[in-house]
SELO-68325 format. One line per 5 residues: their letters; for each residue x, y negated, z of N, C-alpha, C. Coordinates in Angstrom, 3 decimals. Layout:
BEGIN
A	X,Y,Z,X,Y,Z,X,Y,Z ~ ...
END
This chain:
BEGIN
XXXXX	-20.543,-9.086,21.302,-20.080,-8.958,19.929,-18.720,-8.289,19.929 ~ -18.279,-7.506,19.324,-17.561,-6.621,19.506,-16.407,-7.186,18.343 ~ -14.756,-7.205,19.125,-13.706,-7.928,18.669,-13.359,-6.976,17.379 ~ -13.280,-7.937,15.951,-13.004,-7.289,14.824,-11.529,-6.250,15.295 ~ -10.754,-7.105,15.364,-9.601,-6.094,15.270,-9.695,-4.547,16.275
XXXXX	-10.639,-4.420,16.846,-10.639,-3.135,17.854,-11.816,-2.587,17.458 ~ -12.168,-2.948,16.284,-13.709,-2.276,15.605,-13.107,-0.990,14.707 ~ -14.116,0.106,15.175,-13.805,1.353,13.980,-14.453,0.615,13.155 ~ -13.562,1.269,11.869,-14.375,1.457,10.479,-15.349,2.099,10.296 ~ -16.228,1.792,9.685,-17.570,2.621,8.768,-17.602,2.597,7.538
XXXXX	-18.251,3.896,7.277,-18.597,4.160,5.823,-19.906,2.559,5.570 ~ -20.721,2.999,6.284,-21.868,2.061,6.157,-21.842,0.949,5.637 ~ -21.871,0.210,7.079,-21.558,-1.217,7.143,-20.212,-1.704,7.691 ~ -19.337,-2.226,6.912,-18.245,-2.520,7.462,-18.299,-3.964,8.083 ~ -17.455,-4.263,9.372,-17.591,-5.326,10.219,-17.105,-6.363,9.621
XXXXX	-17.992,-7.817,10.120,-17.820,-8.893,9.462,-15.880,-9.372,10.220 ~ -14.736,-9.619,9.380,-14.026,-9.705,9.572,-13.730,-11.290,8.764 ~ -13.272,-12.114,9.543,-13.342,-13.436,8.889,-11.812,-13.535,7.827 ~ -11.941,-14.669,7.041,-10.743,-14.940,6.402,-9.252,-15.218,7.044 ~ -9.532,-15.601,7.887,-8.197,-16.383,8.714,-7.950,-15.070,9.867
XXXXX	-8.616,-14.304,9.909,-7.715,-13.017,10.148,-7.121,-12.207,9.264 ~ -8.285,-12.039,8.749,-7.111,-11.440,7.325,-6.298,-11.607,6.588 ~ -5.968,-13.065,6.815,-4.635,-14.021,6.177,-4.330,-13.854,7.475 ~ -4.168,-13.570,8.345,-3.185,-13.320,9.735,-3.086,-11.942,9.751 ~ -3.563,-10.807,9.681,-3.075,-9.813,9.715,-2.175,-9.595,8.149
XXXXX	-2.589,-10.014,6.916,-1.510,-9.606,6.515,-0.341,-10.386,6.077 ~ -0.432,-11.625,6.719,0.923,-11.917,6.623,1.402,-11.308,8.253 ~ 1.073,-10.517,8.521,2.263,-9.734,10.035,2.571,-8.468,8.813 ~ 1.783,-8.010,8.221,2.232,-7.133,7.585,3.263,-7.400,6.166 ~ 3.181,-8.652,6.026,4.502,-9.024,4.842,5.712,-9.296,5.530
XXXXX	5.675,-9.884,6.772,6.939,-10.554,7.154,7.460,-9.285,8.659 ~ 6.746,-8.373,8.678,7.503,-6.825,9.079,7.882,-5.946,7.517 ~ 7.361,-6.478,6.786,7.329,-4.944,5.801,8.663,-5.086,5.327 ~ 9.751,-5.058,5.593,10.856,-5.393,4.955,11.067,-3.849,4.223 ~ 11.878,-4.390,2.915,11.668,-2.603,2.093,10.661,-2.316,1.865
XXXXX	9.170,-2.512,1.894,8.134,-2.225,1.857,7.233,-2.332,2.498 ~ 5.172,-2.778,2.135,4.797,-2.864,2.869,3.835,-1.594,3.540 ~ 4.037,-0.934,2.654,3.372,0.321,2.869,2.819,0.966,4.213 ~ 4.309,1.053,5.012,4.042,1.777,6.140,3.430,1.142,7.507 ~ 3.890,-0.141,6.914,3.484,-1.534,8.011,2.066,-2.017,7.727
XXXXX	1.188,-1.788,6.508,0.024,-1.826,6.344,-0.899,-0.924,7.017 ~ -0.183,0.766,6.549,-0.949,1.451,6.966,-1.185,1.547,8.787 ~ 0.336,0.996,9.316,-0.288,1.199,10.907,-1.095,-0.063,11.303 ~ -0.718,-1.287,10.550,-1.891,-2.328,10.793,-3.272,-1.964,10.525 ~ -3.457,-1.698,9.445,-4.752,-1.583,9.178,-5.700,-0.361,9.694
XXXXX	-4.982,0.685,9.788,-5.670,2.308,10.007,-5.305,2.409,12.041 ~ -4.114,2.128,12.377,-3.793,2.622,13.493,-3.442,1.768,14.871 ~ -3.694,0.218,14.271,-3.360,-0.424,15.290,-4.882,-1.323,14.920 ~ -5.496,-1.584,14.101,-6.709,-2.598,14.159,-8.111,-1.959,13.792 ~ -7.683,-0.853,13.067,-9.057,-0.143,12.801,-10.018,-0.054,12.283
XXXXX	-9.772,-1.223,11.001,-10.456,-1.764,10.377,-9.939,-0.714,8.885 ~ -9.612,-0.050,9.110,-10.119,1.142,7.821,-9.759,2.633,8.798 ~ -10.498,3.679,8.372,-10.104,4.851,8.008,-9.279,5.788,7.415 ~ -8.388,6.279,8.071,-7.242,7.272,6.769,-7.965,7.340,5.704 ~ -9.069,7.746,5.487,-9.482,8.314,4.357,-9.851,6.984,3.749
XXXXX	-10.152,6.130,3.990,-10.446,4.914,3.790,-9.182,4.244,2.713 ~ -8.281,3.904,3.756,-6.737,3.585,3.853,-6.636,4.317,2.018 ~ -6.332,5.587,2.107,-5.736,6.452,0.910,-6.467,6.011,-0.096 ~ -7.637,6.093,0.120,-8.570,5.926,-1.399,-8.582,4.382,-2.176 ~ -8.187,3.463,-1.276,-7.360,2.019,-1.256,-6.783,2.130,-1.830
XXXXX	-5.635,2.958,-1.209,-3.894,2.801,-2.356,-4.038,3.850,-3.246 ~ -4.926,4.981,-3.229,-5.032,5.263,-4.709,-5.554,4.588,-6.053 ~ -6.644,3.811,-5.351,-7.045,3.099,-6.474,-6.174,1.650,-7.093 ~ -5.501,1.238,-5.825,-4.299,0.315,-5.854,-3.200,0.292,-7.101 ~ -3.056,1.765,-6.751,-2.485,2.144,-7.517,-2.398,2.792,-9.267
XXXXX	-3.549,3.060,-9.539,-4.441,3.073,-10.702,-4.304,1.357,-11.392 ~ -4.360,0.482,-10.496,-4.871,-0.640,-11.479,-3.195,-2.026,-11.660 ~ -3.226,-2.514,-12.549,-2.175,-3.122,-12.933,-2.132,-4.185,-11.556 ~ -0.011,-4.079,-10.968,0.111,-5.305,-10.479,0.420,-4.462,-8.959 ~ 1.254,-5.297,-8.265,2.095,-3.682,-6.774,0.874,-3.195,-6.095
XXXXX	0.897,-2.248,-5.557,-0.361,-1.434,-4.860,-0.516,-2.321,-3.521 ~ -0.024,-2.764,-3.248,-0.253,-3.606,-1.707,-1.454,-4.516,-2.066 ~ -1.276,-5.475,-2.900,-1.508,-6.642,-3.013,-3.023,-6.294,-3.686 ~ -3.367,-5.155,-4.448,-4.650,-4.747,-4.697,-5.243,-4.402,-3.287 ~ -4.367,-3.466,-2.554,-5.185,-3.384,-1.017,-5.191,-4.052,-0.519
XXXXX	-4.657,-5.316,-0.806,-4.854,-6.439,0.148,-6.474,-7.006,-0.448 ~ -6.203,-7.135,-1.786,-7.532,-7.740,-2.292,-8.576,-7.177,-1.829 ~ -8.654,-5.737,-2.333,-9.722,-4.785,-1.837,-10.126,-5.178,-0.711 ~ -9.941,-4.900,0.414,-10.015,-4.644,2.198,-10.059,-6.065,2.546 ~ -9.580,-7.334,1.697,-10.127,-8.720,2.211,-11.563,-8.732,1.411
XXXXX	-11.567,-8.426,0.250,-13.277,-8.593,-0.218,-14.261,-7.556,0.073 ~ -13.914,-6.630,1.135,-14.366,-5.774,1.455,-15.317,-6.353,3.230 ~ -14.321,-6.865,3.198,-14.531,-7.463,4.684,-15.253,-9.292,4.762 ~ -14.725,-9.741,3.761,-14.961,-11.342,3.691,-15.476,-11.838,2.425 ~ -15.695,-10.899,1.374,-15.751,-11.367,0.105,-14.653,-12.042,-0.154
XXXXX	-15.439,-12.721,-0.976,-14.025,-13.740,-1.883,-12.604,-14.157,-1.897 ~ -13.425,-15.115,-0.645,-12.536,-15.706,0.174,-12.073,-14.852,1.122 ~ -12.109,-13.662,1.221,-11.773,-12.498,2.346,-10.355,-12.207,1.411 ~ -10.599,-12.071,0.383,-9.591,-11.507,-0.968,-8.603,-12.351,-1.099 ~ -9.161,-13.931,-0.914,-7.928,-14.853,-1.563,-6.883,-14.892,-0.009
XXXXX	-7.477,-14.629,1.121,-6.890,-14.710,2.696,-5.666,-13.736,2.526 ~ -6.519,-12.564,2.309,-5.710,-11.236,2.185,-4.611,-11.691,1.400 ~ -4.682,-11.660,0.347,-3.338,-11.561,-0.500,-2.547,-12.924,-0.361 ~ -3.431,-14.182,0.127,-2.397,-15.277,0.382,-1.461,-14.889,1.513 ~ -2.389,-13.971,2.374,-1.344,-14.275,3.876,-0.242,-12.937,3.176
XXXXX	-0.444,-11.808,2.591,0.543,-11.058,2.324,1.958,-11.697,1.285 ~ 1.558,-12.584,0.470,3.058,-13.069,-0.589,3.259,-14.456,0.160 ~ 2.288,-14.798,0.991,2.975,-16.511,0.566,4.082,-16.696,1.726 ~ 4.716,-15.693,2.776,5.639,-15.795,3.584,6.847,-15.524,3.093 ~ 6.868,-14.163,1.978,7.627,-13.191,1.555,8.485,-14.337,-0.138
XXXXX	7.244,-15.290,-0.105,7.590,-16.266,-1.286,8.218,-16.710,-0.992 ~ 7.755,-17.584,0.498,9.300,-18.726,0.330,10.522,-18.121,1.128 ~ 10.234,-16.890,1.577,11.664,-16.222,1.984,12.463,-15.757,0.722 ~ 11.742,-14.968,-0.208,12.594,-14.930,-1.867,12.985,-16.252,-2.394 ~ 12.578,-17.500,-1.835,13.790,-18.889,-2.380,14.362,-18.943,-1.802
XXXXX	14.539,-18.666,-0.444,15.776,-18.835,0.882,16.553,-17.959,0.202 ~ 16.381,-16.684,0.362,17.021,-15.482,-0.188,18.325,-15.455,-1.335 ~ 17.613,-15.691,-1.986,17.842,-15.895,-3.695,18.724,-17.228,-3.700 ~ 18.341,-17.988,-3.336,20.164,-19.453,-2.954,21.068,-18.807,-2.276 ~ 21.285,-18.034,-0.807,21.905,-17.600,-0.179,22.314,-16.534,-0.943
XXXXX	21.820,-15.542,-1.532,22.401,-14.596,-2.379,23.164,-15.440,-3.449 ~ 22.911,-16.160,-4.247,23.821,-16.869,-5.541,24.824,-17.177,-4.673 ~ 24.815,-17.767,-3.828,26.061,-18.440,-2.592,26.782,-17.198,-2.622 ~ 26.673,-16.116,-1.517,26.765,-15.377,-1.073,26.903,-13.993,-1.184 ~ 26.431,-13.527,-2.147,26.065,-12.109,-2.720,27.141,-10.916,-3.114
XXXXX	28.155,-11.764,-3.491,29.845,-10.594,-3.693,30.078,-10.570,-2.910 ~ 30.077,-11.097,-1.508,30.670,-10.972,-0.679,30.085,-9.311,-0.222 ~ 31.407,-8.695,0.314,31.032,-7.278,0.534,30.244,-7.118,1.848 ~ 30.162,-7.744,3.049,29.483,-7.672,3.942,28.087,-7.857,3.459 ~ 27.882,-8.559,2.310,26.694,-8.659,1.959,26.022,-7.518,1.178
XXXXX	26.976,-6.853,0.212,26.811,-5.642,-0.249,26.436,-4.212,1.050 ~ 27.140,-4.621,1.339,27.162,-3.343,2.314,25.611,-3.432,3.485 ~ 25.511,-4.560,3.446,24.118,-4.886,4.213,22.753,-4.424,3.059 ~ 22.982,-4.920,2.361,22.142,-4.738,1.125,21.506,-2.933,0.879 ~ 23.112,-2.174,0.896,23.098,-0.838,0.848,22.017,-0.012,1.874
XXXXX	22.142,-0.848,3.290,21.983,-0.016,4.663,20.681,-0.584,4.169 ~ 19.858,-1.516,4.142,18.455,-1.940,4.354,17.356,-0.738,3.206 ~ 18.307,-0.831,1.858,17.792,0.214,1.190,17.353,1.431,1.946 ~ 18.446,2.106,2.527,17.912,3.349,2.789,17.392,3.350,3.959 ~ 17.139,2.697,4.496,15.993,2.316,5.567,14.851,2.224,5.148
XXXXX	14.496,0.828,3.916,13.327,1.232,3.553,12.817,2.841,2.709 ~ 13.127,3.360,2.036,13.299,4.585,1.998,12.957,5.616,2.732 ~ 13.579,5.597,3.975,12.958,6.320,5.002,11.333,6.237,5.695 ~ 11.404,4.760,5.613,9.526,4.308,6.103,9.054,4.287,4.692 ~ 9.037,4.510,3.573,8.139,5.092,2.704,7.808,6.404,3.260
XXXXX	9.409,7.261,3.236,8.774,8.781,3.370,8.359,9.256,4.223 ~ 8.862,8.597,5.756,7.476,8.692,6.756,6.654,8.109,6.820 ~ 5.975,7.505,6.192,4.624,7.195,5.787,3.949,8.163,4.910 ~ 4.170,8.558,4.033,3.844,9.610,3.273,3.443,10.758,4.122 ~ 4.667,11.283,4.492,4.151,12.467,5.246,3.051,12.209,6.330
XXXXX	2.703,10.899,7.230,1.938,10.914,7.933,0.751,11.004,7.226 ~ 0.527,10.205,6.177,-0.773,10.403,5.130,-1.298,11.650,5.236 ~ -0.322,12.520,4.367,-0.391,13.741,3.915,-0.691,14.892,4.829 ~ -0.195,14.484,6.308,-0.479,15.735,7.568,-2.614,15.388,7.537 ~ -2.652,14.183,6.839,-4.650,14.142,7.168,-5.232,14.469,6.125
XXXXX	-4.603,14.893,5.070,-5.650,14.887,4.090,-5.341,16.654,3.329 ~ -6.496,17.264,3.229,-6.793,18.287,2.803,-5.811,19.194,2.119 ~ -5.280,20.453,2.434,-4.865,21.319,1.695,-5.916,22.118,0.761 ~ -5.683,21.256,-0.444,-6.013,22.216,-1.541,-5.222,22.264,-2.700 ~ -5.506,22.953,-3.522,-3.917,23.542,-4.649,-4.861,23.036,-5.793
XXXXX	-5.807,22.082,-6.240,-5.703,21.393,-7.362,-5.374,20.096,-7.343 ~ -5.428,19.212,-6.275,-5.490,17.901,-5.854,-3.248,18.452,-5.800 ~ -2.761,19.218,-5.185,-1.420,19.142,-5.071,-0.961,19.535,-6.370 ~ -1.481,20.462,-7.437,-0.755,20.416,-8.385,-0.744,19.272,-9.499 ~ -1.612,18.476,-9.131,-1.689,17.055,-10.478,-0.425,16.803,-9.557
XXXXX	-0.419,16.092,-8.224,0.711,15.669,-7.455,1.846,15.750,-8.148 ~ 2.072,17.220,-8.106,3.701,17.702,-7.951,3.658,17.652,-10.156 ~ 2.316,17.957,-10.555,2.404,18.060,-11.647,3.182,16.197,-12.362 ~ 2.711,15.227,-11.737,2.606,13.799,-12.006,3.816,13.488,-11.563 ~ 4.675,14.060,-10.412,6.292,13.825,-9.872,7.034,14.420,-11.148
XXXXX	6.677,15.432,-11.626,7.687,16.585,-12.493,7.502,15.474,-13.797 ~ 6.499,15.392,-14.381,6.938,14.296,-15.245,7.018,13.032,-15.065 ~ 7.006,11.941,-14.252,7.438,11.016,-14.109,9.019,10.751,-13.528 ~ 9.057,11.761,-12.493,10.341,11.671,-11.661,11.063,12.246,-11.602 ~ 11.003,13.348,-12.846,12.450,14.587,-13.394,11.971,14.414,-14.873
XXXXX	10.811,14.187,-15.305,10.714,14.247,-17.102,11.746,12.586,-17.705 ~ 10.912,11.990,-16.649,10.901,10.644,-16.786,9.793,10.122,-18.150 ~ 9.102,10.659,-18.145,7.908,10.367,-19.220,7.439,9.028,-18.519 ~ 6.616,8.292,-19.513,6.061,6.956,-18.848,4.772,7.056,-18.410 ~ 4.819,6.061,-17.077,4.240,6.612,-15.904,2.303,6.246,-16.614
XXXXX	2.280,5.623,-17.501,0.455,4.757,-17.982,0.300,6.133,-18.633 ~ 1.174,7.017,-19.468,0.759,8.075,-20.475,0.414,9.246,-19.353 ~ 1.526,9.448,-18.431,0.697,10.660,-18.146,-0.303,10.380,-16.430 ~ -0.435,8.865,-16.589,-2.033,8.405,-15.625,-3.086,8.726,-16.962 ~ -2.883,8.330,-18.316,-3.956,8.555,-19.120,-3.940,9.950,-19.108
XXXXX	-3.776,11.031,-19.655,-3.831,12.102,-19.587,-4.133,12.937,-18.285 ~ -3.731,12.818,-17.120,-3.638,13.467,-16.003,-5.071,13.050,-14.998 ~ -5.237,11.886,-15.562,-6.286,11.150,-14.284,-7.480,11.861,-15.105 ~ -7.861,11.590,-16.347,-9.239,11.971,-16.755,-9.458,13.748,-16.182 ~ -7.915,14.618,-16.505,-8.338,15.961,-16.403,-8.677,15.985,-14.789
XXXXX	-8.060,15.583,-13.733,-8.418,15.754,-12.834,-10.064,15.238,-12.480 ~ -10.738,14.469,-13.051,-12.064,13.825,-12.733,-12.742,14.515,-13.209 ~ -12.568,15.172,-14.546,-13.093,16.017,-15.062,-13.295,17.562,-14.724 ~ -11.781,18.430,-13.623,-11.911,19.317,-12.785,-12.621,18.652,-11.620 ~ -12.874,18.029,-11.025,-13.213,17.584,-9.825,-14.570,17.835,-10.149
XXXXX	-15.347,16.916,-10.925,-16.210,17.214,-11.486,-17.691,18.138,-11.317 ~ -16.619,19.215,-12.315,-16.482,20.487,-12.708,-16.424,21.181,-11.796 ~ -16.155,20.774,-10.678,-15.735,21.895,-9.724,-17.557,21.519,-8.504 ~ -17.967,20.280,-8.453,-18.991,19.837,-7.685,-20.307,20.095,-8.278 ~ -20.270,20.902,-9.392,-21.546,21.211,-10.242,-21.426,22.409,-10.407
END
């Protein structure tokens, strides 16, 4: 029987992966993801256990990201009820918040204590742009696998220009932007 965590992914049939791994793999991925869990998901899940596919992986956090509530915690749901059902789902997302929970009450006393203090500021500053950095190399690693084509990049850069220089709100132009693209996509497979 062949060990879940060293199993490729399939389109097909995906491998029976129990609950209490998947509440163990992602709480390794909440209590590394500091700044984010993004990049620490994607090498758990795609590059160190194998239990998804890049292409797999992306179409996760795109849809993650489409639906209300942080994109992690939908891929957590997803990829635990994907693997375990239900109870695959409730594993997933318990093992991803419930470490990160009671570290935000530790946190959050020690900060009220603590928080003007400038060593604390200045720590605060450096962790930011750290996480920052493992977003954007994560990104780019995404992005070196997945297809150059110039309609899929211009919604992209089209969806940055107004959200992240228009500053338009981000549900108006997912309503507007998501249908035209499904609708070129479409359009383009017929």
């Amino acid at each position: 029987m062949p060990d879940p965590d060293s199993s490729a992914a399939s389109d097909a049939q995906p491998a029976r992966i129990g609950p209490l791994a998947l509440f163990l793999a992602f709480n390794g991925i909440a209590v590394t993801g500091f700044g984010g869990t993004l990049p620490w998901a994607y090498r758990a899940l795609v590059e160190r256990k194998r239990w998804l596919t890049e292409r797999e992986f992306m179409e996760a956090l795109a849809l993650g990201q489409l639906l209300p509530g942080p994109n992690i915690c939908n891929v957590a749901v997803m990829v635990g009820y994907r693997f375990a059902g239900h109870a695959g789902a409730a594993a997933a997302l318990g093992g991803l918040v419930g470490a990160p929970f009671l570290c935000m009450v530790l946190l959050g006393a020690l900060y009220a204590k603590y928080g003007e203090l400038a060593l604390a500021q200045r720590a605060l500053t450096g962790m930011s742009a750290v996480a920052a950095a493992l977003v954007l190399a994560t990104g780019l690693k995404m992005l070196k696998s997945m297809p150059r084509r110039w309609r899929p990049m211009s919604f992209g850069l089209l969806a940055f220009g107004c959200v992240g220089l228009l500053r338009l709100p981000l549900l108006g132009v997912l309503l507007v932007l998501a249908p035209a693209a499904v609708a070129l996509a479409w359009k383009g497979r017929h």
